[in-house]
Structures are given as C-alpha cells and as structure tokens.
N, C-alpha and C positions, 0 to 999 in steps of 0.2 A: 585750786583747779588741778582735776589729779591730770600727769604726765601722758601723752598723747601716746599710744602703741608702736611698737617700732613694726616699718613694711615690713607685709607678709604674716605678722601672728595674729593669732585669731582675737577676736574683741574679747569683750571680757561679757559675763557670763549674761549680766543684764540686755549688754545691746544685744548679746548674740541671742536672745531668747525674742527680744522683741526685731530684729529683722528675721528672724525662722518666721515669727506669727507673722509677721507682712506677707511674709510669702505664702504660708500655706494654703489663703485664701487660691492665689492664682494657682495654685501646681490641683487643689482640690478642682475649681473649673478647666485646668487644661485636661484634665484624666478626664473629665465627663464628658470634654467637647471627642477627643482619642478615641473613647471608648466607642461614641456613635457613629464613628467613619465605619465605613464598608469596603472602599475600596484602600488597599493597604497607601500604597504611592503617596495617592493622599494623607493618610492618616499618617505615614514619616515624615512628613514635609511637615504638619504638623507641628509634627514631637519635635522637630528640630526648632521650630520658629518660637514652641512655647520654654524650650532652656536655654538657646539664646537670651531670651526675655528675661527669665529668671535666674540665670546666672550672671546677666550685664555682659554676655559674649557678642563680639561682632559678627562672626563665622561658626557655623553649628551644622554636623553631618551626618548621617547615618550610614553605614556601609552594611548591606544585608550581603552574608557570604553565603556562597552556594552548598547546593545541597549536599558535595562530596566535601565541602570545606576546605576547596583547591584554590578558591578569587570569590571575585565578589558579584554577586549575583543582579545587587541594583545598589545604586548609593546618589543619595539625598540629599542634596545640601540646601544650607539657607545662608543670607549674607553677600556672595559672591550676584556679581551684576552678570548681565549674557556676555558680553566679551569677553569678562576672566575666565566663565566658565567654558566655553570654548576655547579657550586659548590651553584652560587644564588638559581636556581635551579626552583624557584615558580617567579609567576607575584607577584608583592606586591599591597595588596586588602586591607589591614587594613586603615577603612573609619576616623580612629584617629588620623592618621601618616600625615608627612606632605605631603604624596601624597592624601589620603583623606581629608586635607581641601583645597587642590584645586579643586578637584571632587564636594565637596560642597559650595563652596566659588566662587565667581565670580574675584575676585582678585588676584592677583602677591604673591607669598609667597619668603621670603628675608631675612632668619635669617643670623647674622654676622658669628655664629660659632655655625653650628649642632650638634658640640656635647654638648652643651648646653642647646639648645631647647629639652624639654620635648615630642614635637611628634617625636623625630629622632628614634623610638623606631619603629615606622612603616618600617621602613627601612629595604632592604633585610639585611641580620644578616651576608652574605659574602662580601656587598659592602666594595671595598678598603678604608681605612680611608681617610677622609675628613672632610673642614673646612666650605667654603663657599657652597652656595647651592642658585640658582633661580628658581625656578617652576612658570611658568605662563599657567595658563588654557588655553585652543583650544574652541575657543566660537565661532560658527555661530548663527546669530541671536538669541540672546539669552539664544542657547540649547548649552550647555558643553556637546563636545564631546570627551573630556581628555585629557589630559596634557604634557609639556614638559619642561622639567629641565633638570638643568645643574648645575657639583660639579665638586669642587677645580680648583678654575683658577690657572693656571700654578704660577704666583707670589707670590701665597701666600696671594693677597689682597682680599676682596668681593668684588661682583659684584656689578656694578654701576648701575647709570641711564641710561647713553650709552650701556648696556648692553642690559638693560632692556627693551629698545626701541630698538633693532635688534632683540632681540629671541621674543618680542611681534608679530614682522612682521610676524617672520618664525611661528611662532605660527598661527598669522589670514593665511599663506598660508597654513598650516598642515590641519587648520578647514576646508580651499575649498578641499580642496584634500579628507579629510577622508571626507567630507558631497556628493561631487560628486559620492566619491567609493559607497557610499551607496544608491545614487539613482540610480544608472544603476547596483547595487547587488540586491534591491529592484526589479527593472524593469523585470532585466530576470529572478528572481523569481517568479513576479506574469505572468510572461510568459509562465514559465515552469508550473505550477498550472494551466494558463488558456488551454494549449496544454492539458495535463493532464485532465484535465476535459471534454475538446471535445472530449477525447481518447476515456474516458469510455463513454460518452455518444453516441456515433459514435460505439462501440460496443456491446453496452446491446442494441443497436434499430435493429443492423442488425440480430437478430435471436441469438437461442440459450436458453440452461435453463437456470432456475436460478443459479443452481448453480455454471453454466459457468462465470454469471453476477456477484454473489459476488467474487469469484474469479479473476476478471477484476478488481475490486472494491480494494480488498487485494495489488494486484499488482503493481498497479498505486501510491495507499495511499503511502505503503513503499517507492517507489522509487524516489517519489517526496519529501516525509519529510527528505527523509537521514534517516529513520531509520531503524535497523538492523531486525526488523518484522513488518506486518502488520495483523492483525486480525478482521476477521469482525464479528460480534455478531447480534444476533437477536432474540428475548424472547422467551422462553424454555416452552413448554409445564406447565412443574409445577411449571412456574415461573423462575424468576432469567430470566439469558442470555447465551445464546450458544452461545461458539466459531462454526461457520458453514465454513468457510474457514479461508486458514492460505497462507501467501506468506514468505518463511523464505529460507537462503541460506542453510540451514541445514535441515535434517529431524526430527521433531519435531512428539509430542503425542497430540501436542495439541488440534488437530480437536476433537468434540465431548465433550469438557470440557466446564461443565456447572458450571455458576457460581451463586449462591444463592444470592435469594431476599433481606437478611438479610446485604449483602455487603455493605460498605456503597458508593463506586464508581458507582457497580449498578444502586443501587437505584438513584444516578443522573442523570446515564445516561436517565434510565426510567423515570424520571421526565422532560428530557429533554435542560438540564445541563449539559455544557462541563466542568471537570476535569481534573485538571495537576498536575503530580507528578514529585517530583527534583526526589526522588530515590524509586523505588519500594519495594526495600530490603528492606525499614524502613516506607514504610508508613502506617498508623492504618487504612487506609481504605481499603486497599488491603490484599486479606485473602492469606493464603497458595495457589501457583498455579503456571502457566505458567511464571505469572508476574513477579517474584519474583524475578528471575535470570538475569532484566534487570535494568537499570537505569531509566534515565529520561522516561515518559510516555505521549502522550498527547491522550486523549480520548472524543470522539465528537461524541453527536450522531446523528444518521440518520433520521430526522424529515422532514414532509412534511404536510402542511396543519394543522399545530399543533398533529400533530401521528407521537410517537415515531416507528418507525421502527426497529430499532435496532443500532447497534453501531460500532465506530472504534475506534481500540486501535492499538495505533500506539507508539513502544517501542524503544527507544535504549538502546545501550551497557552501561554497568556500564563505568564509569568516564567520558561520553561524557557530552558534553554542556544540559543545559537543552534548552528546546524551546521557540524560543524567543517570542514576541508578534506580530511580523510580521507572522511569522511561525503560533503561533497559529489560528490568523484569517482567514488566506490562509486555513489553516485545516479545520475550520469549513466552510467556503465558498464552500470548494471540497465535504466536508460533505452534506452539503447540496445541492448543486447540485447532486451528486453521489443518494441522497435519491429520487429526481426526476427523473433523468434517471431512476429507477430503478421502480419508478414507472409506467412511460411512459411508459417501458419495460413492467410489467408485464402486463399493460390495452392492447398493443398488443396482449401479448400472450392471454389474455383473448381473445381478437379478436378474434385471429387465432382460438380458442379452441371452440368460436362461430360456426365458421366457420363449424368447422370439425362435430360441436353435430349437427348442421343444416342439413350437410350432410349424416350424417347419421343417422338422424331421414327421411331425404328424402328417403336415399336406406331403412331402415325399414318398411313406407307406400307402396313404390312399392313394396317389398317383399309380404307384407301383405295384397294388393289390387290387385297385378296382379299377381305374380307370387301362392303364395297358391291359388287363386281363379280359376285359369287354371287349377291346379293341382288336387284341389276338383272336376273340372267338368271331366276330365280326367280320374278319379277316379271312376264317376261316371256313365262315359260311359264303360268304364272296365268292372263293377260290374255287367249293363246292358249286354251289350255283354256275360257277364261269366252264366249268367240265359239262356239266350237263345241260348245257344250252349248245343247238344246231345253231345260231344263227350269227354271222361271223364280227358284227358291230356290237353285238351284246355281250361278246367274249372280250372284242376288246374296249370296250367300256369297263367291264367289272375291272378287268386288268387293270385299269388303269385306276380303278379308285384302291384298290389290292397295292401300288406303289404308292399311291397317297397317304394310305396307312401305316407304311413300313415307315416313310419318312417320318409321319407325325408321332410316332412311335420313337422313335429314333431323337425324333427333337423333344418328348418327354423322358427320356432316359437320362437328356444332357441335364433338363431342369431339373433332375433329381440328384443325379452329381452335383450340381451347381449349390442346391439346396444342403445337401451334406458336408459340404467342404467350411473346414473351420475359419472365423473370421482373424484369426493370428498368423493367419497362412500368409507369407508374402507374397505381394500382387504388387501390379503396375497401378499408375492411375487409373488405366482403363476397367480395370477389373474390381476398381476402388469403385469406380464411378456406378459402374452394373451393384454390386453390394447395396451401395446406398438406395439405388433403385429398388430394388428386389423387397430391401427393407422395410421401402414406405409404400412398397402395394397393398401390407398387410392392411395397415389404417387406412389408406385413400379407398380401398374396395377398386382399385381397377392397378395399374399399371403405365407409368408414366411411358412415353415416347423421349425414344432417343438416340443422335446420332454423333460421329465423331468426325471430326476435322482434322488432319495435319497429325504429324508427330507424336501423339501424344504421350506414348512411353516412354520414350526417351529425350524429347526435349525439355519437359516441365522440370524443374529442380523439387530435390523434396521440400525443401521450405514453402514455395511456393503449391506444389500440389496436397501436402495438407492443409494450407488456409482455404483452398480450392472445395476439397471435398467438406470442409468444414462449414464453406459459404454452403455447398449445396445442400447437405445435411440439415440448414438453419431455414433455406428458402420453401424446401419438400414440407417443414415442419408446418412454417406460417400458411403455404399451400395448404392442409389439413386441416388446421387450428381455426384460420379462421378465410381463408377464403372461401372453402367450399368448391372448388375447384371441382369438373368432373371431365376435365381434360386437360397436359403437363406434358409439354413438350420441353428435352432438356438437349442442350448443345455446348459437347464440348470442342472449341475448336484453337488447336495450335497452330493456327499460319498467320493470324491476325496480326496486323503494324498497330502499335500503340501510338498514342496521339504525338508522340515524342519521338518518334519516327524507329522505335527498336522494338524487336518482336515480341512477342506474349501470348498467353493464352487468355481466353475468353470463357467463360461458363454463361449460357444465355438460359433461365428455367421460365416460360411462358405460364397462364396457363388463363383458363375462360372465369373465373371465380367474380367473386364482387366486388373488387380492387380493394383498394386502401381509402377506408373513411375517415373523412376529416374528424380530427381528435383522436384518432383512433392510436395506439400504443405505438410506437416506433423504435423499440428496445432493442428488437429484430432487426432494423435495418442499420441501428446505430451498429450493432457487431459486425452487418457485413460491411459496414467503411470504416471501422477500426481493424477488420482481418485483409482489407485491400491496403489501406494505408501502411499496416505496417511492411509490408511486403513491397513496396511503392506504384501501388496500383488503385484503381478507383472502383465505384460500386455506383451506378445509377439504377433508375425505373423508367420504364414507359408504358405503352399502352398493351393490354394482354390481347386473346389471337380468337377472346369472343367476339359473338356481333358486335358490330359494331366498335370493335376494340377495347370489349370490357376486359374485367382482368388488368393481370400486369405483369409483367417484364423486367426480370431482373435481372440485368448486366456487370456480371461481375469481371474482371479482368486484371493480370498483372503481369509484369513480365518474369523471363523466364527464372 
C-alpha cells in the first residue's frame, strides 16, 4: 500500500487526472448554464455558486471593479447567510488587502493560511473565520475587470492546482460576461444620450423662447445623467454665471442665483473647462449655494466655435456614485451639442425677428408714403373747402374734422416710430408688454386690447417681469395657434394682494375663442405653471369674455 501524500501536495498523476475528468463534466455545464444568463448580477452569483462547488469552497465572491478601477462597482457573494452579510455590510475597497493586490496584480493570489498573511487585514472585519483563500483576477484582454475568490475548502486543506485551473476558467467566463454587460450598458447609453440630443435639438428648432429652449436643455441633461437636478447657467450681467433654468423634482430657489466670478468652478467653466466634484458639501471650489446639499457634481460647459456660452451643472444626491468616465464624455458631447442646437435656435429666432423688423419697417413706409400723404391732401382739401364756404357751422364743422386729422396723423407718426425702434432697446415692462402686443397683431390680423394697472415699471422686479412677458408671449401664442380668438383683451395690473396676503402683479389675457378641448395638448399651460412656480406664483384658467363666457382666461400672477 503505497504511503499516503503529505497535507497540501498535489496527488499524484493518476488521481490528479481522474479527479480533473470528474470535474470537467460540471465546469463544461456550468459555462453553458453562464453563458445563457442575460442579466449579469445573475449570471456572477452563478459563477460564484458553480466554483464554490467545484473547488469544495464554503464562501465564493466576485467583486466587479469600476469603470475608473477606483472600488468596486458590484460584488457577489455565495455562502454567507443574510445576517453575515449585513453585518459585512460595505464592499471591501482597501487597494492593500488581498483583494487589492489582485485589482492590481495580474496574478492568482494563494496564501496557505490567511490569517497569517499581513494583507488579511483588508478583509470585511465580519467575514466568518477562515484558513485557505484563492483570488484569481477577471482579465479580458489585458484590462482587470475584478476578481473572484474563494475561502475555506470544506476539508480543511488549501487550494491546489486543480482548483486553480477551474476558478481560472470561471474567472475568464465571469470576464466575457462582465465585459459583454458593459458593451451593450455602454451601447444603450450612448443611445439614450444620442435620442437625447435629437430631443433637444428637434425642440429648440421647432420654435419657441429661449427660455422654453434652456429649459429643454435642463430636462433632458437630468434625466439622461440620473441625476437628482439639472441647471443650466449662462454669464450674469456683473459677471460670474446665472442659474437661468432649473429641472428638479422638488421646488427649489434656485432660479436667479448668481454665482460669482471669483468661484473657482466658475471660473472654469468660463474658461471653458469641464469640472467634477466627488462631493459638493466639501469641495473648496464650490462656495456657499444651491450646490451644496448635493453630492457628486458634473459640470460642462456650453461652448460653440470656441464661445463660452454658459454651463450645465448636473448634481446628484449625497452618497450616490460619482460620474464615471463614460458618463462624463456623453456629458460633454450633449454639452456640446445642446450649445449648438441652441445656437442654430437662436440664428432662427434671429430670422424670424428679421423677418418681423422687415415687416414692419414695410407697414411703417406705407404708413408714411401712402396713408399720412392721403391724409395731408385730405386735409388739405378740407381747409380749402372750409375758406370757401359762407356759412358759419360748415366752417366750423370742417375745422373740426381738419383737428381730427392733425391728431390721427399725429398718432400715425407715433406708430411709425414705435414700429422702428429696435427690439434691444431697453424698456420698462410696460413697454415690454406694448412689443409683445404689436408683435402678435401681425398673425392674429387685428390688435389685442390692453390696459395697465398700478406701478408697473417700477415695482415688478426683473425676474419676475421676464417670466411675465414670457407667460404673455406663450398665452398671445395659444390665443393664435389654436384658439382662434377674434378678440384679446390683456391686463397688466401691479396693485393686486396675492392670496398670501403680499403684493404682486397679475397678467389677465381673455379672449372669445373656442376654449380648451378636452384632450386637447396642455404643453402651453404646463410652462405657464412652471414660469409661475418658479417665481412663487401661480397660473389658473377660467371662463373667456365670449357669449356666453366662451373662450378663456388666463390668470397668471406673482409676486413682486
């Protein structure tokens, strides 16, 4: 009877040949059962359950490191009941331990007795005690994708060669498996990014303000990134960057918050410089602000032809992941596209706005060449005629339609100046309000009605009197588009008490049209109670000022 192996060396050639062929049966159906998983989570939990098995280990785990190869992205175990593994509680990240020198090590790690070895100290600190321990890397071509090991074989012995050659296998299938998950996670990310970007581009072209356009911009950024806000900035008057739209699930203050030049995020952005923060609560570039109450941050800005434009800050929740490097470049790709659309956008509106100053320098010449030139000779056969009549009511009759003339003459002189004056010219609200007016007589064919109430140049703030003429500009629209309206009664009035007892201004646009059909689009109204709300004001409807109170009324209102 030959002498039995001393612990620890490998059999001898025969057993070792005839326990590999035991195995190979099961490691050939564990790769077939591997290979048909779809969703990854699954298919590691798997691989873990099937080298467990085939090596005699009690405990079997995968740890998938992230994408920058900083920690571990997800990590798998089998063996561990729900109380230990709660009780582990954290993925184990320490780059010292011996799960970080397979992270950095291209090789098998194979200590006889872990609690010997010096890195067992990386070790989750609730793992159940153990002796032997195999960690072999997950390598596709080259790139370490993370790791899988296996503690305490059931007999008490370390792991061998044969061991080591089945969990190497399950290891190279773990690396197709996590490298596939990641090209088709990859794939329908830059899918969803590239949808995303035709969104907004396919939006800011079909019309609409600006401010509709960053706000597109906001909405899209968040809900592509996963992150819990989106903000979009663009350079502030005295410098620094304005928050100018905000897309957030919650109602926030933060529209209107300007952030100073002196910042040092800023200042990157305006140089043109994308910026990423792990956590906003602690970084020194970020001053007191909106930011602050968020986590991770990624901030790119909106460049176009080397001009900064302005910026997106795109924030999540505290303890979320930060942004990987896939993520990041999609950001800036959307950035930059997003900075295009928007310009294409606005070289339309400029268009249109051609358009309109062209036409209305046209109706100003006819005013001024045909209609006063009639009006002079008219005037001036009157005055003729008022000489050569005896009889003393007839004289003063003509006379009097001769000052009726002078006047209406007089007030076609104003509409011709009025019509000539550039739309960049600084005005009050009130003068803001007349514009918008002026502008949508062209398409309604008549000339809205309109009166003013109260203060209105000097109490309205400008945050609030751009979301104002923004609402009116949206209501004139839906008035045209689709109500049909053939009378538009508009009221700006600043003395109104808000239902909260402090004052505000009110915008009321009536008009007789066909109201609001059930089912009918409500894209329009939704923006006039996101441009109230953010402002802290509201946006109702009621009955319009046709028979019968068709039509409808919209009450927009904020304070000051």
């Amino acid at each position: 009877m030959p002498p039995a192996p001393p612990p620890g060396s490998l059999p001898s050639r025969p057993e070792a040949s005839a326990e590999l062929l035991a195995r190979v049966p099961k490691l050939l159906d564990a790769m077939r059962s591997v290979g048909s998983g779809l969703e990854l989570h699954t298919t590691l939990h798997r691989i873990c359950e099937t080298a467990a098995d085939l090596a005699h280990a009690r405990y079997a785990a995968i740890g998938v490191v992230d994408e920058d190869g900083d920690g571990l992205a997800d990590f798998v175990h089998h063996g561990l009941d729900d109380v230990t593994a709660r009780r582990i509680g954290h993925r184990p990240e320490d780059r010292k331990s011996l799960l970080g020198a397979l992270i950095r090590g291209p090789e098998p790690v194979r200590p006889t007795d872990v609690s010997e070895d010096r890195r067992s100290r990386g070790l989750p600190e609730h793992l159940p005690p153990t002796r032997g321990f195999l960690g072999v890397p997950i390598r596709v071509q080259g790139e370490i994708f993370g790791h899988l090991y296996l503690t305490d074989k059931h007999a008490g012995e370390p792991f061998d060669d044969h061991d080591l050659a089945m969990v190497r296998v399950l290891a190279a299938e773990a690396g197709i498996a996590i490298g596939n998950a990641r090209l088709h996670e990859a794939a329908q990310q830059r899918e969803r990014w590239i949808d995303g970007s035709v969104a907004v581009t396919t939006a800011l072209l079909a019309g609409g303000d600006t401010d509709d356009a960053l706000q597109i911009v906001a909405e899209q950024a968040r809900r592509l990134s996963g992150a819990a806000a989106g903000f979009v900035l663009l350079p502030a008057d005295g410098g620094g960057l304005e928050i100018v739209a905000v897309d957030a699930p919650h109602p926030t203050n933060a529209l209107g918050t300007v952030l100073p030049p002196e910042t040092g995020i800023v200042a990157e952005l305006l140089a043109g410089r994308p910026a990423f923060v792990d956590d906003a609560a602690t970084d020194p570039r970020l001053e007191a602000g909106p930011a602050r109450s968020y986590g991770p941050v990624m901030l790119v800005p909106l460049c176009r032809d080397g001009k900064v434009l302005g910026g997106l800050a795109l924030p999540r929740s505290r303890g979320d992941r930060p942004f990987t490097r896939t993520e990041r470049a999609l950001g800036e790709r959307f950035a930059s596209q997003a900075a295009l659309a928007l310009t294409m956008a606005e070289a339309q509106r400029d268009r249109e706005r051609l358009a309109v100053y062209e036409d209305r320098d046209r109706i100003a010449r006819d005013l001024h060449d045909l209609v006063i030139q009639r009006l002079f000779a008219t005037g001036m056969m009157l005055e003729s005629a008022q000489r050569r009549s005896a009889v003393p009511e007839v004289r003063d009759g003509v006379g009097g339609a001769v000052e009726e003339l002078d006047v209406t003459i007089q007030e076609i002189r104003s509409a011709i100046f009025a019509l000539q004056q550039p739309a960049e010219a600084p005005a009050g609200l009130r003068t803001r309000v007349l514009r918008e007016i002026t502008m949508a007589a062209a398409p309604l064919g008549f000339t809205p009605a309109h009166r003013f109430v109260g203060p209105v140049d000097t109490a309205v703030g400008d945050l609030t009197a751009k979301n104002l003429i923004a609402a009116l500009r949206e209501t004139l629209s839906n008035a045209f588009r689709h109500a049909h309206a053939s009378r538009i009664e508009v009221v700006v009035d600043a003395s109104v008490t808000l239902r909260d007892g402090g004052p505000g201004v009110r915008l009321t646009v009536a008009d007789d049209g066909v109201g609001i059909p059930e089912g009918g689009r409500r894209s329009g109204l939704r923006n006039l109670e996101r441009r109230a709300e953010a402002v802290g004001g509201t946006s109702r409807l009621g009955p319009g000022i046709g028979a019968d109170g068709t039509g409808t009324t919209v009450l927009w209102e904020a304070p000051y």
